[in-house]
Backbone as JSON, one array per atom type, in Angstrom:
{
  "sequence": "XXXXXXXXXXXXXXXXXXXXXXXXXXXXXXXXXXXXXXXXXXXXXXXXXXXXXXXXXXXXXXXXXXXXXXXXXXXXXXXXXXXXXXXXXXXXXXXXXXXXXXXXXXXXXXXXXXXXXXXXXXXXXXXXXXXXXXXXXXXXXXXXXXXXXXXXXXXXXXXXXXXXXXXXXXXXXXXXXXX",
  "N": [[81.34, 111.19, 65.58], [80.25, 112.89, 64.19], [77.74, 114.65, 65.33], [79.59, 115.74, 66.72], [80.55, 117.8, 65.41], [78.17, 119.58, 64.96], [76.86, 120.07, 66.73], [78.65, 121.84, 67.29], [78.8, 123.72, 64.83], [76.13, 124.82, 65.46], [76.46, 125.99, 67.62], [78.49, 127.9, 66.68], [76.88, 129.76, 65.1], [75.49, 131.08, 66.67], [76.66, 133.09, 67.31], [77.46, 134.67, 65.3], [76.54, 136.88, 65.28], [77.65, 138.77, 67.73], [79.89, 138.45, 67.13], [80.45, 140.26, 64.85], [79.58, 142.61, 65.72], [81.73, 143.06, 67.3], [83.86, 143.2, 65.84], [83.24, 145.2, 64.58], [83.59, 147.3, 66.02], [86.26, 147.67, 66.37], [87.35, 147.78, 63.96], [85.7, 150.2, 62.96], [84.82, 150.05, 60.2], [82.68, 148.83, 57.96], [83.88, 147.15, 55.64], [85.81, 145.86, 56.35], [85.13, 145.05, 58.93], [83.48, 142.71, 58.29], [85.55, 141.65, 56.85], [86.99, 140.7, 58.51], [85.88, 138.71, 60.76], [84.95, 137.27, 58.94], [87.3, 135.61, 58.69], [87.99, 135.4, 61.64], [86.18, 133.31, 61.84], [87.03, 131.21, 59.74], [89.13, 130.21, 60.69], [88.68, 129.49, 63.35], [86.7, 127.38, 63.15], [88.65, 125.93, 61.16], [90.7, 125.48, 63.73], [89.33, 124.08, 65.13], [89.46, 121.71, 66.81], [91.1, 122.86, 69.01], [89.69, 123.71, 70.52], [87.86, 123.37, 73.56], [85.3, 121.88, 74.35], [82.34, 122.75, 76.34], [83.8, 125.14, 77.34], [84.14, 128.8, 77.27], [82.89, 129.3, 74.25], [82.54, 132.12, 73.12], [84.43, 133.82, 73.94], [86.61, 132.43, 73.05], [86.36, 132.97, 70.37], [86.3, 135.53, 70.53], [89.23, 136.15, 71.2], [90.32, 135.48, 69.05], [89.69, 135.95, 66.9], [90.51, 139.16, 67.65], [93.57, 138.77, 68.2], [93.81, 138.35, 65.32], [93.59, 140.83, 64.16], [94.81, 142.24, 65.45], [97.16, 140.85, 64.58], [96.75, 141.73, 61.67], [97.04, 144.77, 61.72], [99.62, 144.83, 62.34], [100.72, 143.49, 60.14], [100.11, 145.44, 57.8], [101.28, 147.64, 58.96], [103.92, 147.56, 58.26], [104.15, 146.82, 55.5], [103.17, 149.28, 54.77], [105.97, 150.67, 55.62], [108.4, 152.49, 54.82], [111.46, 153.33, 53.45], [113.57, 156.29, 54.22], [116.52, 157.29, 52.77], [117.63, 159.44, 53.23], [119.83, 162.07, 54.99], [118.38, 163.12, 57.11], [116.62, 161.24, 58.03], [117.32, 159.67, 60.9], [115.51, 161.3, 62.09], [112.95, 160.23, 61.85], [112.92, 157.74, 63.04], [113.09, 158.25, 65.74], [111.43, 157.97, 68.66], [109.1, 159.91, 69.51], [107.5, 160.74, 67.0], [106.99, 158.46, 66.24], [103.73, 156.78, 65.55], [101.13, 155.0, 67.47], [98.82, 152.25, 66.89], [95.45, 152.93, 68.2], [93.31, 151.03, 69.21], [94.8, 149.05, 69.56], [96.31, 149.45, 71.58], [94.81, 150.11, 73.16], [93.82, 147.25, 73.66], [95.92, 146.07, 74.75], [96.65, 147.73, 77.14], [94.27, 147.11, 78.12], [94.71, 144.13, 79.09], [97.07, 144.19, 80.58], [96.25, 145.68, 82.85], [94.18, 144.04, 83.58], [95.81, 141.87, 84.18], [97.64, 142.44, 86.48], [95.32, 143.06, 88.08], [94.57, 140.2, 88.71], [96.54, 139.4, 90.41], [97.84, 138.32, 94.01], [95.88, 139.85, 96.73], [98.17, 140.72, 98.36], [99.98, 141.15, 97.16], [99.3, 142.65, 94.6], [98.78, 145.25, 95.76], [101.58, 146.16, 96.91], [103.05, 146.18, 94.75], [101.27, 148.23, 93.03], [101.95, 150.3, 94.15], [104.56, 151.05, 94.4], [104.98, 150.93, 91.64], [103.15, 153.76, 91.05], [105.31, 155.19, 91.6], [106.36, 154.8, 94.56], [109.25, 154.87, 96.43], [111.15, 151.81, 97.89], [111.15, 151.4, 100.76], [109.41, 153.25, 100.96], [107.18, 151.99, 100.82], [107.15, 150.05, 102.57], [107.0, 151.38, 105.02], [104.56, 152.39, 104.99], [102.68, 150.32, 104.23], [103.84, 148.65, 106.64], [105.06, 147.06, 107.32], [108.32, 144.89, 106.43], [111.05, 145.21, 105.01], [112.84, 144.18, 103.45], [110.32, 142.11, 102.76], [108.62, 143.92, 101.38], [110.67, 143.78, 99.17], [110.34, 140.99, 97.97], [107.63, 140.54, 97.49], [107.4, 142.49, 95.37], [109.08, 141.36, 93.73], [108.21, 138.75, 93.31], [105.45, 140.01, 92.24], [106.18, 140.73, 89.51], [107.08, 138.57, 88.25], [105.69, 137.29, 88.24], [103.65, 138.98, 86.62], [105.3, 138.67, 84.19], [105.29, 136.38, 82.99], [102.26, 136.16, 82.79], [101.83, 137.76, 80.57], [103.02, 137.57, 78.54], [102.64, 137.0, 75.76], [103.07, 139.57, 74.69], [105.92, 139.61, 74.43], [108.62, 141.17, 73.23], [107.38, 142.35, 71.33], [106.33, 144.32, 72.68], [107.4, 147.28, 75.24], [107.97, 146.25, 78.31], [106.89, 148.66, 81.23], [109.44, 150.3, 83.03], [108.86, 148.67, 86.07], [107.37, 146.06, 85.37], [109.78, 145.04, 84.23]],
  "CA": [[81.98, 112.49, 65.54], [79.32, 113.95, 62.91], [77.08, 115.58, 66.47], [80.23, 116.71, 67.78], [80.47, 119.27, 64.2], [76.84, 119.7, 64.34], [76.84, 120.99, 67.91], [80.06, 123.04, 66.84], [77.93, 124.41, 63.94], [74.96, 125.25, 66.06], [77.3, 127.41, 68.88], [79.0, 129.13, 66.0], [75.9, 130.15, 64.35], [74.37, 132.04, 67.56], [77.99, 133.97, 67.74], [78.04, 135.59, 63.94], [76.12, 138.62, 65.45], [78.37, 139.58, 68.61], [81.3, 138.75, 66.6], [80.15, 141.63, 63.88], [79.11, 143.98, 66.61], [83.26, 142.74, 68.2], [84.45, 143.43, 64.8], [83.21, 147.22, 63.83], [83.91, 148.05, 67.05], [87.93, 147.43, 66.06], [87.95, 148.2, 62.54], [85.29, 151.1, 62.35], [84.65, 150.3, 59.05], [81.74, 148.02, 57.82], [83.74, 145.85, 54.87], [86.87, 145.79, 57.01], [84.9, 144.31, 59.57], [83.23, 141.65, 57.53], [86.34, 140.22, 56.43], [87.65, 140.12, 60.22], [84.37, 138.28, 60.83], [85.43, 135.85, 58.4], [88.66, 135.21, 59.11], [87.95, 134.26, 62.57], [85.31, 131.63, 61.74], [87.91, 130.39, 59.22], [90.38, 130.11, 61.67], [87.8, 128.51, 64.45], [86.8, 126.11, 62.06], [90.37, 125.32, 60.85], [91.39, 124.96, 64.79], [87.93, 123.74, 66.29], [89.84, 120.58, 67.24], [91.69, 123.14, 70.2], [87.99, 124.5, 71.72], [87.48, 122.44, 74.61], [83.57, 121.64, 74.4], [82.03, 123.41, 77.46], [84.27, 126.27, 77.87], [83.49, 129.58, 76.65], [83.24, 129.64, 72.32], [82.43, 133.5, 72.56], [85.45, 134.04, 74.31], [87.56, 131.48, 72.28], [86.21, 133.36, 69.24], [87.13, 137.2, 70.32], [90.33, 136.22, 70.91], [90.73, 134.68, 67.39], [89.29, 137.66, 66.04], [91.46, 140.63, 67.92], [94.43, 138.84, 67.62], [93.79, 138.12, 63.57], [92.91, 141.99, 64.02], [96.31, 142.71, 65.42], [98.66, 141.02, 63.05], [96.81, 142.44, 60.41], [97.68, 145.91, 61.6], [101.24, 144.53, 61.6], [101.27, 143.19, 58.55], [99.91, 146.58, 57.21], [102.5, 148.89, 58.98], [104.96, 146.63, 57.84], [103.77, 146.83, 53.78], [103.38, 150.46, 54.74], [106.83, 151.04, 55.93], [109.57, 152.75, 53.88], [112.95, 153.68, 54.05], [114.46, 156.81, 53.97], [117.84, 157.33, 52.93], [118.36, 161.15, 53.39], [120.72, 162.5, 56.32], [117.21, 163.12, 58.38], [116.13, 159.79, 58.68], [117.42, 159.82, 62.09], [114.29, 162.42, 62.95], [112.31, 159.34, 61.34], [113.21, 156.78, 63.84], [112.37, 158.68, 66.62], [110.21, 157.56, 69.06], [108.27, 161.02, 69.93], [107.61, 160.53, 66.18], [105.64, 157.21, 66.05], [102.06, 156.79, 66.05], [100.38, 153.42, 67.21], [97.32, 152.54, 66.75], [95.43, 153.08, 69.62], [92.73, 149.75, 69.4], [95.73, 148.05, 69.82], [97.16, 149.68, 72.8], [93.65, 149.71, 74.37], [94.15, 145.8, 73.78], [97.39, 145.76, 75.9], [96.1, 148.16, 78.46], [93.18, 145.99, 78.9], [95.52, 142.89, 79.23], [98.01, 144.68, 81.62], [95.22, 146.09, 84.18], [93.84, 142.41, 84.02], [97.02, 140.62, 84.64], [97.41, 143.18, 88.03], [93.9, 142.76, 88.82], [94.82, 139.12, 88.78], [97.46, 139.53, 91.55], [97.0, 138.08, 95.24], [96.0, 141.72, 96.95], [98.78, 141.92, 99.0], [101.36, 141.8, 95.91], [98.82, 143.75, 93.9], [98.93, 146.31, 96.69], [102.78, 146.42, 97.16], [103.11, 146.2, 93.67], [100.95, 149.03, 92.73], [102.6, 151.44, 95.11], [105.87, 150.82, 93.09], [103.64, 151.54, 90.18], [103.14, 154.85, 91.46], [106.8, 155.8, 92.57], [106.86, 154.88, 95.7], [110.33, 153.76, 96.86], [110.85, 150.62, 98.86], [111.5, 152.27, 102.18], [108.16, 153.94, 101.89], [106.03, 151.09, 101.1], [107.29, 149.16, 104.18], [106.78, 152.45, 106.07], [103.41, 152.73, 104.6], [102.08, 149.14, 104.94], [103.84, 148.45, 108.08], [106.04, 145.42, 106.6], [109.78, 144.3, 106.8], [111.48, 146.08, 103.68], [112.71, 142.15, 102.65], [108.52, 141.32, 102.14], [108.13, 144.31, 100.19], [111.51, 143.7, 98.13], [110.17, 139.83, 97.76], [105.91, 140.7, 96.98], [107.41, 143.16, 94.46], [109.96, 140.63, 92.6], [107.16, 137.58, 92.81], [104.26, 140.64, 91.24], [106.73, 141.1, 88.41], [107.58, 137.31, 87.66], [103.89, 136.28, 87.59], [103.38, 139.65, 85.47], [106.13, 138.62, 83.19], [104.78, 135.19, 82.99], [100.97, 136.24, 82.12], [102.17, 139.28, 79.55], [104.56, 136.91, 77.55], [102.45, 136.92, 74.54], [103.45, 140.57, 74.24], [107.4, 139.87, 75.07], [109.1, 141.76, 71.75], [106.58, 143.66, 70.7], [105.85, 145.23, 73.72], [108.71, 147.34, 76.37], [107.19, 146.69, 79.51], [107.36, 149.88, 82.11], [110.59, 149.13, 83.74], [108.37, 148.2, 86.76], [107.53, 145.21, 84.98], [110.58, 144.49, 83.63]],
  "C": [[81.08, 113.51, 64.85], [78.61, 114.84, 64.43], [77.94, 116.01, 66.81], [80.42, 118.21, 66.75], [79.4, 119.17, 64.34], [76.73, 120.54, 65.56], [77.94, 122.18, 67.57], [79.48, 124.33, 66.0], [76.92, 125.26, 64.47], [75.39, 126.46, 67.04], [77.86, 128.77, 67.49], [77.97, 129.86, 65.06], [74.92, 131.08, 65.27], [75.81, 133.08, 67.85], [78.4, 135.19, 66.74], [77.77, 137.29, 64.6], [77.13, 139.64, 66.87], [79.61, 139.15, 67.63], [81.44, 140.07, 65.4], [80.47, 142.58, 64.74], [81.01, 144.4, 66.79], [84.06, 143.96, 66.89], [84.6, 145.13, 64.51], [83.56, 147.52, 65.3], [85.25, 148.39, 66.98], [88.03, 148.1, 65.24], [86.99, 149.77, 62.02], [84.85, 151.02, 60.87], [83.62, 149.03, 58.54], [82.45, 146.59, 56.86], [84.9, 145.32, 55.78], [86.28, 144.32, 58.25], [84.47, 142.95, 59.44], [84.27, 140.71, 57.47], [86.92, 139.94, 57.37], [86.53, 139.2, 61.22], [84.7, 137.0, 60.23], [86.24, 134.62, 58.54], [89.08, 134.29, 59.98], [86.77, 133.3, 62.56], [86.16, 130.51, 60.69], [88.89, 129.61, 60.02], [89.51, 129.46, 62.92], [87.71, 127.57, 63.75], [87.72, 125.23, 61.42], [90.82, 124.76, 62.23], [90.11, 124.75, 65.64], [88.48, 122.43, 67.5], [90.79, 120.96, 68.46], [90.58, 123.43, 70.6], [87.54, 122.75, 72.15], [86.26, 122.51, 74.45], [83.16, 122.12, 75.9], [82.22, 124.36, 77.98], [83.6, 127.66, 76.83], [84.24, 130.1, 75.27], [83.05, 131.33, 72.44], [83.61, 133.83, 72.73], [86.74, 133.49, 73.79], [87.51, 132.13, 71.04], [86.82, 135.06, 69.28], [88.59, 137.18, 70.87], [90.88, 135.39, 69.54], [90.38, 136.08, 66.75], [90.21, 139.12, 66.14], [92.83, 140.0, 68.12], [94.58, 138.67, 65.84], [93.52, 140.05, 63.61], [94.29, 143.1, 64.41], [97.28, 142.57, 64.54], [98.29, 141.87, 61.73], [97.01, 143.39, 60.23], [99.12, 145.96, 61.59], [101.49, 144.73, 60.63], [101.02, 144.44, 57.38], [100.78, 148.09, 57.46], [103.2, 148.34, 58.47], [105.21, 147.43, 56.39], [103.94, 148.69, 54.26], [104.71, 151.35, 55.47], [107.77, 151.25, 54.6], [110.71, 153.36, 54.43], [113.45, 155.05, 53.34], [116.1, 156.94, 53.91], [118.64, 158.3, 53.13], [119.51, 161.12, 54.69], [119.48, 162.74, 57.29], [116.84, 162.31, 58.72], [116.24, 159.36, 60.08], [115.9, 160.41, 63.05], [113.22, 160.67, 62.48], [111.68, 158.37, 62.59], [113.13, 157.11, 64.92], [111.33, 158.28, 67.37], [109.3, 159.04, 69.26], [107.85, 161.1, 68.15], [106.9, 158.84, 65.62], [104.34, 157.1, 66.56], [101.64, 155.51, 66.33], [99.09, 153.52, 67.31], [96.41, 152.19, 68.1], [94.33, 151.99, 70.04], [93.4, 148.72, 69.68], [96.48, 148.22, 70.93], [96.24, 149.88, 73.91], [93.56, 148.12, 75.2], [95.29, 145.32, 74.95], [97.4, 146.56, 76.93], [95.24, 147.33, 79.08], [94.1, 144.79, 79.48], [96.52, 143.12, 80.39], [97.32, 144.7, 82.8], [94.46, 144.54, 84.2], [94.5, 141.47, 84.94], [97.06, 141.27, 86.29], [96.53, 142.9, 88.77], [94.04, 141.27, 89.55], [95.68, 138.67, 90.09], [96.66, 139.11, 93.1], [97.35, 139.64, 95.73], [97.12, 141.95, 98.16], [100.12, 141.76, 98.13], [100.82, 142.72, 94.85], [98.88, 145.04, 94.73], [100.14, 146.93, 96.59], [103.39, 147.03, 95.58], [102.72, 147.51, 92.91], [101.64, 150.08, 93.44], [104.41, 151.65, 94.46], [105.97, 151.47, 92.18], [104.12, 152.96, 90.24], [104.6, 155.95, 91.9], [107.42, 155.53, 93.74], [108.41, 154.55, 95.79], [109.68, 152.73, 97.69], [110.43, 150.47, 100.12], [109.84, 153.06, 102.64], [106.87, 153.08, 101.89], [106.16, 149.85, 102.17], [106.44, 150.59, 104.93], [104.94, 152.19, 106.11], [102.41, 151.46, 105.19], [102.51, 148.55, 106.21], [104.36, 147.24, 108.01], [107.35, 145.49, 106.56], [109.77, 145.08, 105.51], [111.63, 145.01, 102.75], [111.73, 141.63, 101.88], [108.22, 142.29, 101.33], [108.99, 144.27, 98.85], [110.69, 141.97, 97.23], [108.92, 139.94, 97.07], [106.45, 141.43, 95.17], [108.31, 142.13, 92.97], [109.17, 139.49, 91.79], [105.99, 138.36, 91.87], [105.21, 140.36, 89.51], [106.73, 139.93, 87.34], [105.85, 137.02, 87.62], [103.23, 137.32, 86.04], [103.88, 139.1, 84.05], [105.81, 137.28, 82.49], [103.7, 135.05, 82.02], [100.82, 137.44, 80.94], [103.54, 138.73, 78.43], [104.01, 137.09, 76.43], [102.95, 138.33, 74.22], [105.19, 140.54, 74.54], [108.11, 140.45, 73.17], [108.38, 142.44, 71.5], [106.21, 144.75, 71.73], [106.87, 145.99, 74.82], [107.78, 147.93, 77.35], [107.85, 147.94, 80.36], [108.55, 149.18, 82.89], [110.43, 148.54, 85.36], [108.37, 146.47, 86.69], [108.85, 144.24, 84.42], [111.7, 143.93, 84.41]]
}
């Protein structure tokens, strides 16, 4: 077992420098990034025993990293949440009135336009046209399909969406496309 940590050692030791670069690119901030740098080699190293040998460690590592990069902006609105008790508090709770942070909603854009991309193209097609407004009526018209195949393409896009977009289920209110 000692070569199988020694090879382990050797991959994660040609990775420190794109995982830095990964890092400030998120956090903007040089010590910030460091300790998100850390974190996820703690956390690889703690769960090395899930990285399949062969598959891709860079890729096993920036998602250890930008989710440890997410909760921690959780766990920091969180601590930075307070409660008003005035009669305005209402204006508070407001959504036109919340800010998110937007490395994190790049994160779940990227992940959304993936999962789509992902789609066979003629439910990504039907699907997208949905997207857009279409009604039902006009994306039969449009593609030249039974109304049934585009009610059916559009129900199966949703369920595979809903499927590959679960890690965001609660935290996230999909467009009611998705939903």
């Amino acid at each position: 077992m000692k070569p199988k940590q020694n090879s382990f050692d050797v991959m994660m030791a040609g990775e420190i420098n794109p995982l830095r670069n990964f890092a400030l690119s998120l956090t903007h901030d040089m010590d910030d990034s460091k300790d998100l740098v850390q974190e996820t080699i703690l956390k690889a190293y703690r769960y090395k025993d899930k990285f399949e040998e062969g598959t891709n460690l860079r890729g096993w590592l920036y998602t250890i990293l930008k989710n440890s990069f997410i909760n921690q902006y959780r766990r920091n609105a969180k601590r930075n949440t307070f409660l008003d008790t005035t009669d305005n508090s209402f204006y508070l709770d407001q959504p036109s009135h919340n800010v998110a942070n937007e490395a994190e909603l790049r994160f779940i854009r990227n992940d959304i336009q993936k999962a789509i991309e992902t789609l066979p193209l003629e439910l990504r097609i039907t699907f997208s046209l949905n997207v857009e407004g279409f009604k039902y009526q006009e994306i039969a018209d449009e593609l030249g399909i039974p109304l049934g195949t585009v009610k059916t393409r559009i129900f199966v896009a949703r369920r595979i969406l809903r499927e590959r977009l679960n890690e965001y289920k609660g935290f996230l209110e999909l467009p009611e496309q998705l939903a």
